[in-house]
N, C-alpha and C positions, 0 to 999 in steps of 0.2 A: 188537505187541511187537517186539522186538529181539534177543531174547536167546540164539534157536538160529542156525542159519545156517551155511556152509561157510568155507574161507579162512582167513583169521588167526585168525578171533572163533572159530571151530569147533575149530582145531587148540589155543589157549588154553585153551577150555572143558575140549574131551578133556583136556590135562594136568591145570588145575585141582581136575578130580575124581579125581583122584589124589592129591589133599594133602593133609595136614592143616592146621588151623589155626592149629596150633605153630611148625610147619616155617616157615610162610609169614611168619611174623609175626617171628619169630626172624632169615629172610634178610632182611626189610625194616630191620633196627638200629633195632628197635622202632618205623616210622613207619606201619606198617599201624591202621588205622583199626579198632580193635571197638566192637561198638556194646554196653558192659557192662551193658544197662539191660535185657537181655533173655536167655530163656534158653530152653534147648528144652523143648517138650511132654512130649515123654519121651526116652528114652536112644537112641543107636543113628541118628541122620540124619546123613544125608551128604548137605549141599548146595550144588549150584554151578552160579551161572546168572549171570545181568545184572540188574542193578537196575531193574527198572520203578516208578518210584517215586510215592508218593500220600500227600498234606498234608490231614488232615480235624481237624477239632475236635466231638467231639460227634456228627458225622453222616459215616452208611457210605455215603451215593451215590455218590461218589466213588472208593470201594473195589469198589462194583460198575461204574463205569466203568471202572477199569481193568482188571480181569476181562475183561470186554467184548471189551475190545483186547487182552488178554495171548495170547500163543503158546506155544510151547516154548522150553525155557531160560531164562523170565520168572523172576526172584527178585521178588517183589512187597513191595515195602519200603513200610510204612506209619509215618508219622509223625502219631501221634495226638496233637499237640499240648503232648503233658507236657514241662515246664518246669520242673517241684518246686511250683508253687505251690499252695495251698490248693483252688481250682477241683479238680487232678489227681484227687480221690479223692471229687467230687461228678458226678453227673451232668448233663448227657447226655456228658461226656470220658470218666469212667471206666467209661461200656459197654463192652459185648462189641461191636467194630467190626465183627466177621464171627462166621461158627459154620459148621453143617452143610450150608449149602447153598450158599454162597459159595466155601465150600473145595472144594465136592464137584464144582462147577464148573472152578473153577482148576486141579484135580486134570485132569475131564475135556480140557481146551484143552491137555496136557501142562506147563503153572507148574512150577518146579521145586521153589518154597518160596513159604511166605509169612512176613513177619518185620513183625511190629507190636512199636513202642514203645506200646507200651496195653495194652490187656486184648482177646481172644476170647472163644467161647461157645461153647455143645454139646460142652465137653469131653470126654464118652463118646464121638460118635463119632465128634473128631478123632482120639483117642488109637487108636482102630483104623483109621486110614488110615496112606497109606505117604507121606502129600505130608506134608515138613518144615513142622514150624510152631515160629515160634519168637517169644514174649509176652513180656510185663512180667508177666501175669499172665489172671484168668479171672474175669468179672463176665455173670451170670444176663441184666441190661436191657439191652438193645439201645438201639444210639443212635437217632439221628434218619435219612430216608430223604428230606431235600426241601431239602435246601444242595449246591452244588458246592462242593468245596475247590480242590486244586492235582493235577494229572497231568502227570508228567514235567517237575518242577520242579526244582531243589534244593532238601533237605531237611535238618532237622536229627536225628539220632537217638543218643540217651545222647550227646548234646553232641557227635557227629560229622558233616560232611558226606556226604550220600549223592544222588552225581549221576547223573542217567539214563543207563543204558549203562555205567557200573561196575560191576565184578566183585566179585560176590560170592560167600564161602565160609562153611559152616556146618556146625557137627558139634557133640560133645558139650561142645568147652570154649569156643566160643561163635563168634559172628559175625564175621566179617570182610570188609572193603570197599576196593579199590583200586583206580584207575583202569588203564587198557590199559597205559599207558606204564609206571607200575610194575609192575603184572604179568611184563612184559616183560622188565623187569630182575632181579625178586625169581623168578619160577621156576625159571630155572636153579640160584641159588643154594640153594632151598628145595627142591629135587629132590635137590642135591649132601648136606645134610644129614641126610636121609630116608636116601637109603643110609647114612650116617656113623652115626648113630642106632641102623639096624635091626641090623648088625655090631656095634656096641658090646651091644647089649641081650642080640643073639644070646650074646656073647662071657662076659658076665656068668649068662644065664640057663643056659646050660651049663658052668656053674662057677666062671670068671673070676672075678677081679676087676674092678669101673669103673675103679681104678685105674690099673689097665696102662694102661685106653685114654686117661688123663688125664696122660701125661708130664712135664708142668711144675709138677705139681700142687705139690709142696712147695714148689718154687723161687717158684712166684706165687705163695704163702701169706706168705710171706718177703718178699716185693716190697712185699705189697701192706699188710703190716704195718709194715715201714718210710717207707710211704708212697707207695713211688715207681708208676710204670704199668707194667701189665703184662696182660697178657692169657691165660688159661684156655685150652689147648691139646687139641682134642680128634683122637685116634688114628684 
């Protein structure tokens, strides 16, 4: 894997886990990549790593090769082939691609997540681990164990690209994927908003008004009822 390490990719990482999902996607002017087809196991994960990415239809070999080679700071992004079509909700696609001993693996090698467009399995005891898991959903049959797919290919997930070595972020309002170069550009902006944010809430939650902190708020109601541009001014 690729995904811990020192230098740029390390000093990235450290900020990235510092964000949230909102933030980051908000400083991208909406071009940040969510993959909406998935959601987390349970409430409460914070995750952010680099994409190791893996292409299976049906069969988890593939899933356990990348395991295999995963390290620290691996997000292990699986694209279990769903497309919407009738196949998605037949087997051997809509098995469980992994469960409690794949995870328990991933977990041991430091993996920072794993994020399948599919289904999982042994829900009882991912739901008591601390490694991110983030599904489409959770299916009893296991897939098949005797097909290679794709490792460290580009991949497609809820209609997004997710290439090897992209950053990935995860937490409770869902996934997100961007390469270095965006990173690059969007963290300082999504860092800037994070304080903007945390002052406003503060400013509200000890009494305020959101108002105060929204200055143009009539004037861009006004604008934007006559039609013309205007833009939402936050304090």
């Amino acid at each position: 894997g690729g995904g811990g390490g020192g230098g740029e990719h390390g000093e990235l990482l450290r900020r990235l886990r510092s964000m949230d999902s909102c933030a980051l996607c908000d400083a991208s002017d909406k071009r940040a990549r969510v993959v909406t087809t998935v959601t987390p196991l349970k409430a409460g994960y914070r995750m952010a790593g680099r994409a190791l990415t893996v292409a299976i239809d049906g069969d988890f070999l593939e899933v356990l090769a990348a395991i295999h080679g995963a390290g620290p700071g691996d997000v292990i992004m699986i694209d279990a082939g769903m497309r919407g079509g009738p196949a998605d909700d037949s087997w051997p696609r809509t098995g469980g691609m992994f469960g409690e001993l794949l995870a328990s693996e991933a977990a041991r090698r430091g993996v920072a997540g794993m994020v399948i467009d599919g289904n999982c399995r042994d829900t009882p005891i991912l739901l008591q681990m601390s490694l991110p898991i983030f599904c489409r959903g959770r299916h009893p049959n296991a897939g098949t164990a005797k097909r290679r797919g794709g490792l460290n290919v580009e991949i497609s997930m809820g209609g997004v690209s997710v290439r090897p070595g992209d950053y990935v972020l995860g937490d409770d309002d869902g996934v997100v994927v961007c390469s270095g170069e965006e990173l690059r550009e969007w963290l300082p902006k999504a860092e800037a908003i994070q304080e903007v944010e945390s002052a406003m809430l503060s400013h509200v939650q000890s009494g305020g008004s959101l108002f105060d902190k929204l200055p143009n708020f009539d004037e861009h109601l006004a604008a934007v009822g006559r039609g013309q541009d205007s833009k939402l001014q936050f304090a």
